[in-house]
C-alpha positions as CSV (number, residue, x, y, z in Angstrom):
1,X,18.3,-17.6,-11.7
2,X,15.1,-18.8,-12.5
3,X,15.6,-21.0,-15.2
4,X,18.0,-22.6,-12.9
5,X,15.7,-23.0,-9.7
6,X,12.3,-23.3,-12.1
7,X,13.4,-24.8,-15.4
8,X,9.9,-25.8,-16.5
9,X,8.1,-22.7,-15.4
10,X,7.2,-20.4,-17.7
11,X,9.1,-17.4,-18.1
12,X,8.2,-14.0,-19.6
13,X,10.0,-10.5,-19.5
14,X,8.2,-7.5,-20.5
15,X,9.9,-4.0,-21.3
16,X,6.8,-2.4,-21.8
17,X,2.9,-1.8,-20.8
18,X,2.1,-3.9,-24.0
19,X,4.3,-6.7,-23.6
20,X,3.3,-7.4,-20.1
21,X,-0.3,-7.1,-21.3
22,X,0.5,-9.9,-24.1
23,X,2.1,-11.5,-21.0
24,X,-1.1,-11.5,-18.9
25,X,-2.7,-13.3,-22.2
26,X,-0.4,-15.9,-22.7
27,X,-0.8,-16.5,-19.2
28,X,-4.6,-16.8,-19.3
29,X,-4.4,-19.1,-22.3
30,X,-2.4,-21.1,-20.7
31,X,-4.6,-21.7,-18.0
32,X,-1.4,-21.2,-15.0
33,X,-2.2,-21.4,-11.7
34,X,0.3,-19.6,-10.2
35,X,2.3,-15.9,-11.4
36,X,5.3,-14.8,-9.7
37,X,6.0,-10.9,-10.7
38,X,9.2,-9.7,-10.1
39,X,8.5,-5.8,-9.1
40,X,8.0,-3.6,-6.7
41,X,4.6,-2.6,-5.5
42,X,3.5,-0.6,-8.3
43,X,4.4,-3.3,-10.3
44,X,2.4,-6.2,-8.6
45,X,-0.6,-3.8,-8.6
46,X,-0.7,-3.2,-12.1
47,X,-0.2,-7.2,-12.7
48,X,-3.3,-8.0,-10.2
49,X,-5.6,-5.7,-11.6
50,X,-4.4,-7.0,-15.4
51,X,-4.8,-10.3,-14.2
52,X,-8.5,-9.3,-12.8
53,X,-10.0,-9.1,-16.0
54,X,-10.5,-12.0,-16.7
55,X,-12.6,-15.0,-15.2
56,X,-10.5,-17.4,-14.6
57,X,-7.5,-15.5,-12.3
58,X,-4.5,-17.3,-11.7
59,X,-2.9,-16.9,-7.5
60,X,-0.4,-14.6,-7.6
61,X,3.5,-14.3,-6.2
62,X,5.6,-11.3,-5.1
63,X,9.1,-11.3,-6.2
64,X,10.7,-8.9,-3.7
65,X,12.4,-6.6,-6.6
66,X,11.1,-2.9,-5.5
67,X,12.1,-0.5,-3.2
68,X,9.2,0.3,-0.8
69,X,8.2,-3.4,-1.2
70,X,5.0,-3.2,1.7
71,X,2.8,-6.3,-0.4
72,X,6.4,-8.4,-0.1
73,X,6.6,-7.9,3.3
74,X,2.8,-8.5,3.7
75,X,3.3,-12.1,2.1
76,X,6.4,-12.9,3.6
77,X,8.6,-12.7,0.7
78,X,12.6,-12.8,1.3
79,X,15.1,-12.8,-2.0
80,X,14.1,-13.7,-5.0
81,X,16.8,-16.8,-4.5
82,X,15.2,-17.8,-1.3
83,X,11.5,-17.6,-2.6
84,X,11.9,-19.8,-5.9
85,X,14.1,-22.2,-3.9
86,X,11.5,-22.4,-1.4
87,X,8.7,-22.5,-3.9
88,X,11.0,-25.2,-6.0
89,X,10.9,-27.5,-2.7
90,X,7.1,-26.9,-1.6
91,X,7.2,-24.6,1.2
92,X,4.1,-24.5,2.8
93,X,2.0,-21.6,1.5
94,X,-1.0,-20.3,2.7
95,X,-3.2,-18.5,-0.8
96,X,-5.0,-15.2,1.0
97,X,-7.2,-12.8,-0.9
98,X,-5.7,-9.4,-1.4
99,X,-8.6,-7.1,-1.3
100,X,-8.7,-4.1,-3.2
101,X,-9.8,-0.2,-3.3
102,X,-11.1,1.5,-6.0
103,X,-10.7,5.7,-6.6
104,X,-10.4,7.5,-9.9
105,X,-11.2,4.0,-11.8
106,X,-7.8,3.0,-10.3
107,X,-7.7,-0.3,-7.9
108,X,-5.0,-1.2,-5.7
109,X,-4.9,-2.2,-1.9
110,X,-3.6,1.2,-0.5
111,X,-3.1,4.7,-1.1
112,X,-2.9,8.2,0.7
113,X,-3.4,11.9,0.6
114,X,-1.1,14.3,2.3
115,X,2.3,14.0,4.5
116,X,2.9,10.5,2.9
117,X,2.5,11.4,-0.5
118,X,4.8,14.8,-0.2
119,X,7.5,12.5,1.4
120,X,7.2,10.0,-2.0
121,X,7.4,12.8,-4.2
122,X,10.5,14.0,-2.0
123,X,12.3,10.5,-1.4
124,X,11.6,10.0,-5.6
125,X,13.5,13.3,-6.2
126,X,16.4,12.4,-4.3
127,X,16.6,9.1,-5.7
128,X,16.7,10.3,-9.5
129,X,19.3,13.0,-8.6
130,X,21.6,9.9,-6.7
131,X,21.0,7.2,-10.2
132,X,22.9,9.8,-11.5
133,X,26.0,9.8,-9.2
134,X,28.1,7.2,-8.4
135,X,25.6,6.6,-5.2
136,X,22.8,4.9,-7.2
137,X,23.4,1.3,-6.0
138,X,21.8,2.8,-2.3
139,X,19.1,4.9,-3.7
140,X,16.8,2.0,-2.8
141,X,18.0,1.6,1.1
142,X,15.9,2.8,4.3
143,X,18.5,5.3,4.7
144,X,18.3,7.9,2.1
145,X,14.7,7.3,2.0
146,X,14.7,8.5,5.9
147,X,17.1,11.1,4.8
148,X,15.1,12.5,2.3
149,X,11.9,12.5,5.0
150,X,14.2,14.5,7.6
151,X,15.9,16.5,5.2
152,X,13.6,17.8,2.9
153,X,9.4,16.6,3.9
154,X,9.8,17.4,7.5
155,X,11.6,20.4,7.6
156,X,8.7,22.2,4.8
157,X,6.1,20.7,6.8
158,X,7.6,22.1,10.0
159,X,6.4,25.6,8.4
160,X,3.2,24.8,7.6
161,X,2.3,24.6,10.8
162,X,-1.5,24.8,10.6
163,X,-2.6,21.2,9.1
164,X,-5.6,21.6,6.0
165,X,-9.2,21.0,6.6
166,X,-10.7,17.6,5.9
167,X,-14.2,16.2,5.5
168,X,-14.8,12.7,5.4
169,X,-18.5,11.8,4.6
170,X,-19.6,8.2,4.4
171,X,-21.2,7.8,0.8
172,X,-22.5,4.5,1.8
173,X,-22.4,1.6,4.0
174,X,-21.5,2.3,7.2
175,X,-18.2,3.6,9.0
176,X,-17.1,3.2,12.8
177,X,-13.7,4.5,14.9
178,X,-11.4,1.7,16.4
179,X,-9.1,1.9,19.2
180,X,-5.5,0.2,19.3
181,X,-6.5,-3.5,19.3
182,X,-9.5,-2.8,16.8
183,X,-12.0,-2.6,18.7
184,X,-15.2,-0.6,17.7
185,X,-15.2,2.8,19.8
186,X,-18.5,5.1,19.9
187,X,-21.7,4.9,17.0
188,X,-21.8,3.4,13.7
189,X,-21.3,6.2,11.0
190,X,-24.3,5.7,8.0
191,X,-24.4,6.9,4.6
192,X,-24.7,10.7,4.3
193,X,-23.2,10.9,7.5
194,X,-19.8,12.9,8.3
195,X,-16.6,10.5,9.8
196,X,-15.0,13.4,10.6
197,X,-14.1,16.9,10.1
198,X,-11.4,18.8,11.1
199,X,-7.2,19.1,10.5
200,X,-5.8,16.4,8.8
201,X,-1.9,16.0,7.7
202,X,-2.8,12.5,6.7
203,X,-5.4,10.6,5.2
204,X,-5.1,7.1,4.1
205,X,-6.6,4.0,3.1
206,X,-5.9,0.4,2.6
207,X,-6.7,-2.8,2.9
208,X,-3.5,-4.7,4.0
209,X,-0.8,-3.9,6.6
210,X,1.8,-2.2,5.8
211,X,3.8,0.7,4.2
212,X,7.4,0.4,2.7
213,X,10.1,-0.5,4.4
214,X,8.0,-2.7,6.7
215,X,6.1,0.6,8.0
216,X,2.6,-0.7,9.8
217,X,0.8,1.5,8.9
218,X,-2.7,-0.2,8.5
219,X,-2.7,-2.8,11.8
220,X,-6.2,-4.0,11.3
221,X,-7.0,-3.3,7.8
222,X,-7.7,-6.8,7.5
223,X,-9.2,-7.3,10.5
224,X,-12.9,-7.2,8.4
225,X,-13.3,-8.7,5.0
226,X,-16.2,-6.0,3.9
227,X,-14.3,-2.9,5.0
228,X,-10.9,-1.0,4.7
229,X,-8.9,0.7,7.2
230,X,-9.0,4.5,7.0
231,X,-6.8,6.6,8.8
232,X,-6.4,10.0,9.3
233,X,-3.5,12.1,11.3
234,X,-3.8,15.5,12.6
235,X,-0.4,15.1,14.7
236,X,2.0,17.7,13.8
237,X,5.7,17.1,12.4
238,X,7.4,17.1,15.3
239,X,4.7,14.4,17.5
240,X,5.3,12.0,14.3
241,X,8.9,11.9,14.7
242,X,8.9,11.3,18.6
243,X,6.6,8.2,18.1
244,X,8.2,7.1,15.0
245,X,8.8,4.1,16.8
246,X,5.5,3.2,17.8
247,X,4.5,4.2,14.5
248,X,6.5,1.8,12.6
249,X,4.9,-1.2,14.6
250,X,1.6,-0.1,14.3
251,X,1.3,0.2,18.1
252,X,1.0,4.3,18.0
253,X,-1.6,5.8,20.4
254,X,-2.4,9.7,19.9
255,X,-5.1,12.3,21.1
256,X,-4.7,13.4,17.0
257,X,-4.2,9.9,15.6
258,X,-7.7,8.3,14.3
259,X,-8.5,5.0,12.4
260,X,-11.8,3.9,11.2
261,X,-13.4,0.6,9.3
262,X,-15.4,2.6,6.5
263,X,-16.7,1.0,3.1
264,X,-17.5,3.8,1.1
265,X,-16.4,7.1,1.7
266,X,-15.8,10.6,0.0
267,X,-12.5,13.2,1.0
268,X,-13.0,16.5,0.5
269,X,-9.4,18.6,1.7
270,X,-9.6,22.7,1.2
271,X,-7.0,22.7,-0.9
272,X,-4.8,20.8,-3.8
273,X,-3.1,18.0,-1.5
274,X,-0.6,15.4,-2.8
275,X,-1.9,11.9,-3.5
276,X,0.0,8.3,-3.6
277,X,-1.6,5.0,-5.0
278,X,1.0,1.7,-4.1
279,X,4.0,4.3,-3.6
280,X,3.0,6.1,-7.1
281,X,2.6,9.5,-7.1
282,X,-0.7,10.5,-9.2
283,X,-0.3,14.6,-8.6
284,X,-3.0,16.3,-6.2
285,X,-6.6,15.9,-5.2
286,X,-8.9,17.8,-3.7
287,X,-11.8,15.4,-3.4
288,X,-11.8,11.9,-3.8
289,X,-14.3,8.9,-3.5
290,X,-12.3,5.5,-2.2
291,X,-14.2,2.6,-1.7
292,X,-14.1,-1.1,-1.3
293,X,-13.6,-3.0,-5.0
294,X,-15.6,-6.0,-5.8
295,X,-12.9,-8.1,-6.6
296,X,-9.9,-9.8,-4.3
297,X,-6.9,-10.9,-6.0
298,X,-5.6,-14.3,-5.0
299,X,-2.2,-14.1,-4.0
300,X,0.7,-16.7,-2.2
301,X,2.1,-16.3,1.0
302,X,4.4,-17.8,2.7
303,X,3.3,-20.0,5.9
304,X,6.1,-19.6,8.2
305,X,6.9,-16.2,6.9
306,X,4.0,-13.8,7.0
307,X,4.6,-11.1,9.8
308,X,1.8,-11.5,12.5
309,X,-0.1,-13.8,10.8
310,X,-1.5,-11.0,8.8
């Protein structure tokens, strides 16, 4: 497919971590301006930050070929069909900087600690029990991902009824809460100060929109170029699912729902909590430093695509 839509673009296919990374160098030599990676989000990740190391860094291009998919549907990507057609006939693009996080000497644009990160490790069990049945072509669909959520994450969480203890200190820079439209609400957190303290079910980080499956998560975590969105959910099981709606639009208003523009900030839960970088599951934390990365990654979106202008 794309040797028939792009017959003069370059074309490499890795099977492993070390041919991609002789990809990325053959890339660099070859002093291309533009990288389309065919992946899901983990995928694109790992390409951006390989792609980071060096000085001269090529825009890159999200191939919608994952499951989750949240940076595709952040730059407006359709099919891969549609996308190299479009790119083939010069759609108008619009080249935004991805910015990134950095935790554990790991970047990537967003991550989380808690009920979204128990419902990846769930949704990623059911999926490797259904490659092996003759249901694998759907493990990718919304629907067995929500079926694994309702079947398996909310029903243990239902249980656990009392949420773990979280303290969010701000390690440097300066933090503040926003309301629904992003809007600064109450004083400017400093360094050494605590965000917050109290239940959490949820914390999470990120510095673009969305979620998989289109799930807007982060509204305004681009809203400032020198901060991230944090946010962090005390809501029980049960208050998620009624406002799953609202949720999924990024228009959800809660007495136990807070979001914050931090910079720097430490995480300290009370006890081992499962953790998620780009839909990846990277075992538990307990504490954990996430703060804004130095570098942006140049990627491509699509002009009359990109949901909200985001």
């Amino acid at each position: 497919l794309v040797r028939e839509l792009l017959p003069d673009a370059l074309l490499l296919w890795t099977r492993s971590l070390d041919e991609a990374e002789d990809a990325v160098e053959a890339i660099i030599e070859s002093r291309i301006e533009t990288v389309f990676a065919g992946g899901g989000d983990g995928t694109i990740i790992d390409v951006a930050n390989r792609l980071l190391r060096y000085e001269h860094v090529p825009r890159l291009g999200v191939l919608r070929l994952g499951t989750g998919n949240a940076l595709s549907t952040w730059v407006g990507a359709r099919s891969v069909a549609e996308d190299l057609a479009g790119w083939a006939r010069g759609e108008p693009i619009i080249e935004r900087a991805m910015h990134l996080l950095e935790a554990d000497g790991e970047r990537f644009p967003f991550a989380g600690l808690g009920l979204d990160a128990a419902a990846l490790n769930d949704y990623k069990e059911v999926k490797e029990r259904m490659e092996a049945t003759a249901l694998r072509g759907f493990s990718q669909q919304l629907w067995v991902w929500l079926a694994s959520i309702f079947g398996r994450t909310v029903p243990r969480l239902a249980l656990d009824r009392v949420a773990p203890r979280a303290r969010v200190v701000v390690r440097s820079g300066d933090a503040v809460r926003i309301d629904l439209a992003g809007e600064p609400m109450g004083a400017v957190v400093r360094a050494g100060e605590t965000l917050y303290e109290g239940p959490a079910h949820l914390v999470a980080f990120a510095t673009t929109p969305y979620y998989g499956y289109a799930l807007r998560m982060f509204p305004h975590a681009t809203r400032r170029p020198t901060h991230f969105q944090l946010r962090i959910s005390a809501m029980d099981v049960g208050a998620v699912v009624n406002e799953i709606h609202r949720l999924w639009t990024g228009e959800l208003v809660h007495e136990q729902l807070y979001d914050f523009l931090a910079q720097d900030v430490e995480i300290q839960f009370e006890r081992p909590t499962p953790y998620q970088i780009g839909g990846d599951a990277r075992g538990v934390r307990e504490r954990l430093r996430v703060r804004r990365a130095p570098l942006a990654m140049p990627v491509v979106t699509w002009a009359s695509r990109s949901p909200r202008s985001e």
